[in-house]
Backbone as a chain_set.jsonl record, in Angstrom:
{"seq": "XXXXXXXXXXXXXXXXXXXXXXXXXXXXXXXXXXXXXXXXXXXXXXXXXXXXXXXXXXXXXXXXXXXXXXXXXXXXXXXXXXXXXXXXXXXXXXXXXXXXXX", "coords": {"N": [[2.51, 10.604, 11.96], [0.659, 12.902, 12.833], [-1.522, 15.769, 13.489], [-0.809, 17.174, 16.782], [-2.856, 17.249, 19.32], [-3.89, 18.767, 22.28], [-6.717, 18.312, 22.218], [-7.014, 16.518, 19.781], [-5.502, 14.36, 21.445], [-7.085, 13.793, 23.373], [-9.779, 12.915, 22.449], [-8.559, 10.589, 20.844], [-7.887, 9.032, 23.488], [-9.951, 8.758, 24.505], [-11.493, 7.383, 22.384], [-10.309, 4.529, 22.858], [-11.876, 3.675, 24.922], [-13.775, 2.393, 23.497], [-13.589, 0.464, 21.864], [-13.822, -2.805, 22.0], [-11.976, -4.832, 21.878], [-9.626, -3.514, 22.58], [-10.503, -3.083, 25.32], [-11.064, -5.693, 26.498], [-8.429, -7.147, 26.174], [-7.481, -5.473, 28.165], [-8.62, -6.823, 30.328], [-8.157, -9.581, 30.188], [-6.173, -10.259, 29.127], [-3.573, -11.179, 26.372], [-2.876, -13.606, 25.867], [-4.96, -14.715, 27.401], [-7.173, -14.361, 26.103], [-6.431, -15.483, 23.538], [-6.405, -18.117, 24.013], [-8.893, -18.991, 24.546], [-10.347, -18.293, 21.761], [-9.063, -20.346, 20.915], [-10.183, -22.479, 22.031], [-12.577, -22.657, 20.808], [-12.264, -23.266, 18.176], [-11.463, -26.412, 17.14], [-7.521, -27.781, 17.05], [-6.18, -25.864, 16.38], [-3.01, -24.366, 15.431], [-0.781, -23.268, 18.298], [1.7, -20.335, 18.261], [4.113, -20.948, 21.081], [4.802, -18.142, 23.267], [6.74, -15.886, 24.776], [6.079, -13.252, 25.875], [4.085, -11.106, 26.799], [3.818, -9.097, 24.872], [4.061, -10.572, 22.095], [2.578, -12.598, 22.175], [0.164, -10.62, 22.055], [0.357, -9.678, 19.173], [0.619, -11.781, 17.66], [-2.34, -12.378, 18.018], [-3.394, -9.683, 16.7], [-2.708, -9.633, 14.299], [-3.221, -12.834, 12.853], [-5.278, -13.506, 10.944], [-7.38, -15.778, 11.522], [-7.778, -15.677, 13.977], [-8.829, -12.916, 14.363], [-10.994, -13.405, 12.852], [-12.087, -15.006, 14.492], [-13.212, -14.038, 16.852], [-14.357, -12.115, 15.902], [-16.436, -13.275, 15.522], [-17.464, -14.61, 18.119], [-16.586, -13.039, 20.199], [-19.436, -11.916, 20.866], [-20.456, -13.939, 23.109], [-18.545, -13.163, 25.317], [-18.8, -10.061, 26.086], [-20.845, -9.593, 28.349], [-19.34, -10.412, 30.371], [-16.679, -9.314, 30.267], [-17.246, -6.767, 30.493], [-18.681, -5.952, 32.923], [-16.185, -7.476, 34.541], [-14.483, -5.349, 33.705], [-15.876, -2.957, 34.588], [-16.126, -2.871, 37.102], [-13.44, -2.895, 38.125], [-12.532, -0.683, 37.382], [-14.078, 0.711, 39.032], [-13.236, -0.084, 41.214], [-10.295, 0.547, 41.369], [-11.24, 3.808, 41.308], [-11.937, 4.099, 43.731], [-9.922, 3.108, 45.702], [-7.981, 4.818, 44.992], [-9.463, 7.449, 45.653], [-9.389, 7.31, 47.902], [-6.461, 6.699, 48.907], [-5.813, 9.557, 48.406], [-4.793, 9.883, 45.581], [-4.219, 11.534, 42.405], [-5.057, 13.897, 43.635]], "CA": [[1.518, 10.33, 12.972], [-0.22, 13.249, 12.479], [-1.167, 16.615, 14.387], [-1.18, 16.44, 17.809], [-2.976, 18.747, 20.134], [-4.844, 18.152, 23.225], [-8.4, 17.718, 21.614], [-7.373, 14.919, 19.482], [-4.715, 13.433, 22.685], [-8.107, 13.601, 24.362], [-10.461, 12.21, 21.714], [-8.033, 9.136, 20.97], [-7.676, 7.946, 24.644], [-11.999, 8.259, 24.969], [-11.811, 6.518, 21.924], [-10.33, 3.261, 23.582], [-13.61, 2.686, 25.667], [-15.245, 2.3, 22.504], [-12.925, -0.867, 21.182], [-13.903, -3.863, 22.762], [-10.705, -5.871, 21.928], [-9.003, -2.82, 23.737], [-10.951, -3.742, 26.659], [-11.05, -7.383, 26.539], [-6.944, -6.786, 26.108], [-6.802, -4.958, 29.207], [-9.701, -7.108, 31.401], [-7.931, -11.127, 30.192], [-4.49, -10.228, 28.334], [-3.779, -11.769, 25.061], [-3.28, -15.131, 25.703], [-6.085, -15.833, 27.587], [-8.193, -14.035, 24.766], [-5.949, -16.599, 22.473], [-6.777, -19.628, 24.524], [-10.09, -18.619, 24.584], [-10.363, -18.437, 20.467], [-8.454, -21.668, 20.444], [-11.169, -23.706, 22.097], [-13.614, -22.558, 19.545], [-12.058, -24.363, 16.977], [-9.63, -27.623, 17.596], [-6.777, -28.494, 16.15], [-5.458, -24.675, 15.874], [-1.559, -24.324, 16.073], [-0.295, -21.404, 18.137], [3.519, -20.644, 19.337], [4.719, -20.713, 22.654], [4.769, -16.891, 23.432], [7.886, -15.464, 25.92], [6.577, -12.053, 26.33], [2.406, -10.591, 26.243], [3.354, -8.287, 23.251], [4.324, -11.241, 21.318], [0.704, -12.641, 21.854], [-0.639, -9.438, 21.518], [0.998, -9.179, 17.824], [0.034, -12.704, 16.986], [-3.545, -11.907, 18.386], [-3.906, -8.522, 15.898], [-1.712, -10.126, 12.674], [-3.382, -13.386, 12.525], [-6.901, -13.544, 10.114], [-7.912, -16.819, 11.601], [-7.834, -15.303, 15.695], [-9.371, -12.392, 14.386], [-12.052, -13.967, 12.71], [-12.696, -15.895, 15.699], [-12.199, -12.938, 17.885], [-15.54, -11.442, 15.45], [-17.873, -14.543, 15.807], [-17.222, -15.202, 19.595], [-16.759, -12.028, 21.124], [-20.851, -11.256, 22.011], [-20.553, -14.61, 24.046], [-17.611, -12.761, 26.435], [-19.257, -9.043, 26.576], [-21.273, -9.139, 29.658], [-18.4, -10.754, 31.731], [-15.634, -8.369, 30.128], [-17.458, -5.037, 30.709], [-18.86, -6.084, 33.65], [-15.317, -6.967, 35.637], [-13.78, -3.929, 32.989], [-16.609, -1.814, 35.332], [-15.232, -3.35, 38.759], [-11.928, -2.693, 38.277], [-12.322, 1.024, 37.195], [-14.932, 1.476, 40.108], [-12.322, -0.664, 42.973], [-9.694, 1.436, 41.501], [-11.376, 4.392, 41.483], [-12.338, 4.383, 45.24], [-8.634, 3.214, 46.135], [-7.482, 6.629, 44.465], [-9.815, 8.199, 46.379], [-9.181, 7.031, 49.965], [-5.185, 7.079, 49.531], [-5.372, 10.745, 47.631], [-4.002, 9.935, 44.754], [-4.867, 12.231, 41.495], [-6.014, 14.867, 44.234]], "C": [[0.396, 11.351, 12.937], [-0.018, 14.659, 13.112], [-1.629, 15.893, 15.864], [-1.139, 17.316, 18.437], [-3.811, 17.919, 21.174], [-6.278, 17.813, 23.11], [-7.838, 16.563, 20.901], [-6.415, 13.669, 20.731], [-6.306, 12.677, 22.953], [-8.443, 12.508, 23.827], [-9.942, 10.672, 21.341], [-8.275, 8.366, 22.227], [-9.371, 7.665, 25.056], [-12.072, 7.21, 24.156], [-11.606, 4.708, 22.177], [-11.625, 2.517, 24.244], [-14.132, 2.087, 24.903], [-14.973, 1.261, 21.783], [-13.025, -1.757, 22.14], [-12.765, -5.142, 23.314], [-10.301, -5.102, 22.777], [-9.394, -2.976, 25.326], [-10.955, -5.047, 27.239], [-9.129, -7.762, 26.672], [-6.432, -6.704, 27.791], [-7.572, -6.035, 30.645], [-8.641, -8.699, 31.039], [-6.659, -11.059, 29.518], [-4.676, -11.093, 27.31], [-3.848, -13.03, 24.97], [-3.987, -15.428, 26.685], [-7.059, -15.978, 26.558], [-7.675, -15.609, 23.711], [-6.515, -18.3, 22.573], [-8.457, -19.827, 24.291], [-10.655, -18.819, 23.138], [-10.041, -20.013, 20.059], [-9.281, -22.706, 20.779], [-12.209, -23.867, 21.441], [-13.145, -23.458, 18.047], [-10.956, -25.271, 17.155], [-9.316, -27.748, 16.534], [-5.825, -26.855, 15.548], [-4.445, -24.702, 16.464], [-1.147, -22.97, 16.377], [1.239, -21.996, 18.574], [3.505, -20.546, 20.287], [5.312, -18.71, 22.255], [6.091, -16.767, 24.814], [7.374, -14.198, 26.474], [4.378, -11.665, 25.599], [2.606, -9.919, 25.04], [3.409, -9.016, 22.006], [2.892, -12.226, 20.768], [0.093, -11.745, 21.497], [-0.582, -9.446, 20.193], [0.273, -10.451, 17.424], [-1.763, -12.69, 16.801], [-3.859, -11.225, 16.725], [-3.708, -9.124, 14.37], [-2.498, -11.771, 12.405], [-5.304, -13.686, 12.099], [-7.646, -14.269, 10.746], [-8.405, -16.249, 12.967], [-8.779, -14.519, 15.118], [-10.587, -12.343, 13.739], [-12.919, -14.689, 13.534], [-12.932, -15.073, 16.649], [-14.494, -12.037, 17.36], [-16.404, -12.177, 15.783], [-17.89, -14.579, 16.808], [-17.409, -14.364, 20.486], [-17.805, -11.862, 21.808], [-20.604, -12.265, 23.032], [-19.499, -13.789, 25.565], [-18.021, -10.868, 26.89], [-19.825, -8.645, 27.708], [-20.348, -9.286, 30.831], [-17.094, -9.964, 31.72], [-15.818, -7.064, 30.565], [-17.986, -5.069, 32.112], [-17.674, -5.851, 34.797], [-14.269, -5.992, 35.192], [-14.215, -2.834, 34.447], [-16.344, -1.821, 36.805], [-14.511, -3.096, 38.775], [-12.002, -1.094, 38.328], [-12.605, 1.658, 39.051], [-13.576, 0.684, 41.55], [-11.176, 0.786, 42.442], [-9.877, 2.882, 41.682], [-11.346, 5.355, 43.264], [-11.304, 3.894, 46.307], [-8.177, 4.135, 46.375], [-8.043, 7.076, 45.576], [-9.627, 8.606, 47.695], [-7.402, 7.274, 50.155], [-4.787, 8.49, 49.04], [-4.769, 10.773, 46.573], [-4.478, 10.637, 43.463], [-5.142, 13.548, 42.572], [-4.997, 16.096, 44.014]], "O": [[-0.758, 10.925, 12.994], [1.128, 15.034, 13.36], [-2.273, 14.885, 16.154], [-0.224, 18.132, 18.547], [-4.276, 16.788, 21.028], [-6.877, 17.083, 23.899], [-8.16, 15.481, 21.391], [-6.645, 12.463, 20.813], [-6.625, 11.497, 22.806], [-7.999, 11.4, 24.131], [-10.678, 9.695, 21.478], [-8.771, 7.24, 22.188], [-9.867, 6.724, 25.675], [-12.52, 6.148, 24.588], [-12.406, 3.837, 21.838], [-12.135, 1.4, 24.155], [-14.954, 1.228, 25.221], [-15.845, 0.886, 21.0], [-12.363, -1.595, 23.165], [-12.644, -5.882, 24.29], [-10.395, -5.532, 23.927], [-8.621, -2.974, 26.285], [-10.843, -5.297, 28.439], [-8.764, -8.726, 27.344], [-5.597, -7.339, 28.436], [-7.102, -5.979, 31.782], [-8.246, -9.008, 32.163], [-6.097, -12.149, 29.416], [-5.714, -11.747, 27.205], [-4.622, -13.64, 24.232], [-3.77, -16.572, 27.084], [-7.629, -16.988, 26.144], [-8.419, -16.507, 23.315], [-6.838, -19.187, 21.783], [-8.999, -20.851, 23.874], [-11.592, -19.618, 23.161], [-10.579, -20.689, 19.183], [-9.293, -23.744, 20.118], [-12.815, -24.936, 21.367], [-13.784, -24.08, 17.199], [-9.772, -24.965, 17.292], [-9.924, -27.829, 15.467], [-5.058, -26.788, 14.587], [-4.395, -24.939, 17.671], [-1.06, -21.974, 15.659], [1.748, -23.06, 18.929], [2.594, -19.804, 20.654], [5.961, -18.257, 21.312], [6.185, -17.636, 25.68], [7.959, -13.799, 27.48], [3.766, -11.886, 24.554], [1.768, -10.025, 24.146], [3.001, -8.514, 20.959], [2.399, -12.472, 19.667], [-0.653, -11.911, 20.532], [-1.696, -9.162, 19.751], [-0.77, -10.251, 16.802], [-2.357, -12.924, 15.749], [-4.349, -11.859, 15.79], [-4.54, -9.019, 13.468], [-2.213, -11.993, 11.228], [-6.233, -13.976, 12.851], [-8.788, -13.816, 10.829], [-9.622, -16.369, 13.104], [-9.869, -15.09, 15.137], [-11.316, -11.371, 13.937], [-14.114, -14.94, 13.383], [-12.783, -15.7, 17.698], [-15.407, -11.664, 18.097], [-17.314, -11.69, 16.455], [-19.117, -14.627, 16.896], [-18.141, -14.557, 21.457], [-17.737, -11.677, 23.024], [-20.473, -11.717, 24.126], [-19.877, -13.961, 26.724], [-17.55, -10.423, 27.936], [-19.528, -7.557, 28.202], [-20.386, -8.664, 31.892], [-16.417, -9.836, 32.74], [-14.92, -6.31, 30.942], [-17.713, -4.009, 32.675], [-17.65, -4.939, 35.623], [-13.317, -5.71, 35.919], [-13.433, -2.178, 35.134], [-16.368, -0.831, 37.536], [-14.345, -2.737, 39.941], [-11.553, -0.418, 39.254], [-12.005, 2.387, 39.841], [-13.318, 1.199, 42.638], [-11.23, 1.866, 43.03], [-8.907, 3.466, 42.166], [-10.999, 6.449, 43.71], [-11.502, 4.079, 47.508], [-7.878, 4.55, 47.495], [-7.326, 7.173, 46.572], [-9.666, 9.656, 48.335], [-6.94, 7.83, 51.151], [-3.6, 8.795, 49.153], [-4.052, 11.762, 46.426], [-5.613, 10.185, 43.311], [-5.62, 14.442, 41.874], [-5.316, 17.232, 44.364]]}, "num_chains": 1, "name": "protein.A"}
């Protein structure tokens, strides 16, 4: 895995902001992202999923999603980072009011 010190801990977890799937992941979970890919092109076969990491995996591992995932994405950017930026900011000002982090 590698070394591991608190500058690169850090530097990895900033680096998340900066992956859009990672955000789009955390803002619609995998199978909506999936469903979402799937109406872009008919006639695509997925599996029945039991468990989000199992979408998640099919999500990352399959060429065809993630080709679709490249073409499609700008259309879902303003509405992903947008309620990405709501959520931080509601949770933020939750934290704040019940003390939590303090």
């Amino acid at each position: 895995m590698g070394k591991v010190s608190p500058k690169t801990l850090r530097g990895k977890y900033l680096e998340q902001f900066d992956d859009f799937m990672k955000i789009w992941l955390k803002v619609d979970g995998p199978e909506q992202i999936i469903n979402y890919l799937k109406e872009k092109r008919s006639g695509m076969r997925m599996p029945e999923f039991t468990h989000p990491c199992q979408a998640c995996k099919f999500l990352y591992s399959s060429p065809e999603l993630r080709e679709l995932a490249r073409e499609y994405f700008t259309e879902k950017i303003g509405d992903v980072l947008f309620r990405f930026s709501a959520s931080k900011e509601v949770t933020g000002r939750v934290n704040d009011l019940i003390g939590y982090g303090a």
